[in-house]
C-alpha distance (Angstrom), angle and dihedral (degrees) to the residues before:
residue distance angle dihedral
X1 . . .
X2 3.96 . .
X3 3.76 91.7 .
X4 4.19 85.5 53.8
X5 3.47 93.8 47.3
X6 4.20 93.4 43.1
X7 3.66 82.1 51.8
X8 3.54 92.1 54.8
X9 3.70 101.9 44.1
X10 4.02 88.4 48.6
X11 3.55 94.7 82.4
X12 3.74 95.8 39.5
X13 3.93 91.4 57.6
X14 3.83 91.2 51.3
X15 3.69 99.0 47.6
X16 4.51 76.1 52.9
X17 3.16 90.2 52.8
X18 3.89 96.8 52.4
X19 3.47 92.5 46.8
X20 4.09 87.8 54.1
X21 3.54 82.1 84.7
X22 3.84 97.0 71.2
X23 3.72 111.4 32.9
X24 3.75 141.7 93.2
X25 3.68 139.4 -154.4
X26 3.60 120.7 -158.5
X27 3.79 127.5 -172.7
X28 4.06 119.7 -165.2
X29 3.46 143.5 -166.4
X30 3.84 102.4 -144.9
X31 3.73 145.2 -169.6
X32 3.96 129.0 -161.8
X33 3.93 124.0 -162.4
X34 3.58 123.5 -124.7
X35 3.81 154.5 108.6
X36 3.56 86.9 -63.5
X37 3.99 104.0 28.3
X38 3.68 106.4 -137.6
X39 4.11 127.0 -156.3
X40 4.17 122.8 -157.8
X41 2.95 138.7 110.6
X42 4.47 149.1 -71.5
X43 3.97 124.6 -150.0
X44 3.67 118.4 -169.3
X45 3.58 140.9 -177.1
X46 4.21 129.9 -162.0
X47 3.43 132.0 -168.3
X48 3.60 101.7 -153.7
X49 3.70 106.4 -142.6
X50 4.12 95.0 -178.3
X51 3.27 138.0 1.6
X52 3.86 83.3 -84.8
X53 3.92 115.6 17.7
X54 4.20 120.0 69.1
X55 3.28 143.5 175.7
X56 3.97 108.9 -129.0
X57 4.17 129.8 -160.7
X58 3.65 116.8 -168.2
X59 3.38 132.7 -173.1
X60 3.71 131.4 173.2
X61 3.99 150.8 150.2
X62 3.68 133.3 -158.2
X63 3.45 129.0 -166.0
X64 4.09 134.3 -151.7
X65 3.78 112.2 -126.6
X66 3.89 95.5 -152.0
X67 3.75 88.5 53.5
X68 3.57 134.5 41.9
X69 3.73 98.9 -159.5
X70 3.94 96.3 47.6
X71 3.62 95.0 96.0
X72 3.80 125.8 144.8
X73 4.18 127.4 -163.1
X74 3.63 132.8 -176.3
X75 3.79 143.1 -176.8
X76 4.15 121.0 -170.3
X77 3.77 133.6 150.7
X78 3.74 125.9 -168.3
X79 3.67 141.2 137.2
X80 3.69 127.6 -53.6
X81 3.98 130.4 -153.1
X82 3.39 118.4 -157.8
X83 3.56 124.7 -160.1
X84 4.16 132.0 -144.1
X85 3.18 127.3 -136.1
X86 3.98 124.7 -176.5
X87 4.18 90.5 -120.5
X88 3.89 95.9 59.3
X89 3.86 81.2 -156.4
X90 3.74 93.7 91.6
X91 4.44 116.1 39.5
X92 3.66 106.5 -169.5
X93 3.99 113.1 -155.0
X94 3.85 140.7 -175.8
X95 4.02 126.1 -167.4
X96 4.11 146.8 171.9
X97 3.53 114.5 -145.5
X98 4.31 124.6 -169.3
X99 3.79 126.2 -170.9
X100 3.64 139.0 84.9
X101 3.90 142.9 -54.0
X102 3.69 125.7 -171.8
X103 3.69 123.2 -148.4
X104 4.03 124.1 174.8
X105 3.57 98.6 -4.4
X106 4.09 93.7 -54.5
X107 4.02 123.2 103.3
X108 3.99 120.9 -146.3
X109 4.00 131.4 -175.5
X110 3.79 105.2 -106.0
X111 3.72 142.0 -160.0
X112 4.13 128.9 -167.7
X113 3.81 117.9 -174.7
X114 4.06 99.9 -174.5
X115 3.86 135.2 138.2
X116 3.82 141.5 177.2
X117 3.60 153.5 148.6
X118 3.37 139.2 -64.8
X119 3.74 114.2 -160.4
X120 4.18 119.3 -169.6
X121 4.16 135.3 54.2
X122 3.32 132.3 -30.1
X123 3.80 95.0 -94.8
X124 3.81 100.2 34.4
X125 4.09 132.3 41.1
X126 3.01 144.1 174.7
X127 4.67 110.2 -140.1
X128 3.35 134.6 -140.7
X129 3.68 115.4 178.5
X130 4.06 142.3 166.7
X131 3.49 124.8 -164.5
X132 3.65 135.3 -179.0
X133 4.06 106.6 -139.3
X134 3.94 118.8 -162.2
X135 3.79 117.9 -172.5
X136 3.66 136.4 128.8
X137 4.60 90.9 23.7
X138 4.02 81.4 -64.0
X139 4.04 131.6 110.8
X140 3.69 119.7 -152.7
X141 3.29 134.6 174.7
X142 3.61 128.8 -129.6
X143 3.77 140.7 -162.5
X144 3.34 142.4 -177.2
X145 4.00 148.7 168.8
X146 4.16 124.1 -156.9
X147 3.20 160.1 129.7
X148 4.04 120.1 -65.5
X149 3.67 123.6 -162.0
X150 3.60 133.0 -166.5
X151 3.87 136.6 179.0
């Protein structure tokens, strides 16, 4: 049974391992407006179909300092346009992500238009990024500054 299931799972690591070629991890300190301003943090994944075009994951939670229990998470995934520039230092990008966030024990539907930069090498950057986050009948804004991988 483990040399079926090896056999299996061979095939499924090297189609990963092709795909390693075109996707980006991204790690962010982030902040989210409110009442109650609440600091955390985003992670985020892209499969970068094109030199231009993704397909972005995000997921993220920010917490109130004032209040333990004020806590908000999210999960979305949407496209992602990037942008060149002739100095591949800096990679402009836009996106629109849809999914959910949960804040004090209720869910909601929501949607974050956002963009930013990302300013270093082709393998390595460093993000900046606003987004505009819509859930529960509220906006808030969000920002954040990290670390961007790619391979």
């Amino acid at each position: 049974m483990r040399k079926f299931i090896l056999v299996c799972c061979i095939p499924f690591l090297l189609t990963l391992s092709a795909l390693a070629q075109s996707v980006e991890i991204s790690g962010n300190y982030a902040h989210l407006t409110g009442p109650f301003g609440k600091d955390g943090f985003n992670i985020t994944a892209a499969y970068l179909a094109t030199h231009h075009l993704a397909l972005e994951g995000d997921v993220g939670g920010y917490f109130a300092s004032n209040n333990s229990s004020d806590r908000v998470y999210d999960g979305m995934a949407g496209p992602k346009v990037m942008f060149s520039t002739h100095d591949a230092l800096f990679t402009p990008y836009a996106h629109l992500l849809v999914g959910g966030a949960h804040e004090m024990g209720n869910g909601y539907l929501a949607v974050m238009p956002g963009g930013g930069v990302d300013v270093g090498s082709k393998r390595f950057a460093v993000r900046l990024e606003l987004d505009a986050m819509h859930f529960n009948s509220d906006t808030h804004a969000r920002a954040g500054v990290g670390l961007v991988l790619r391979w």
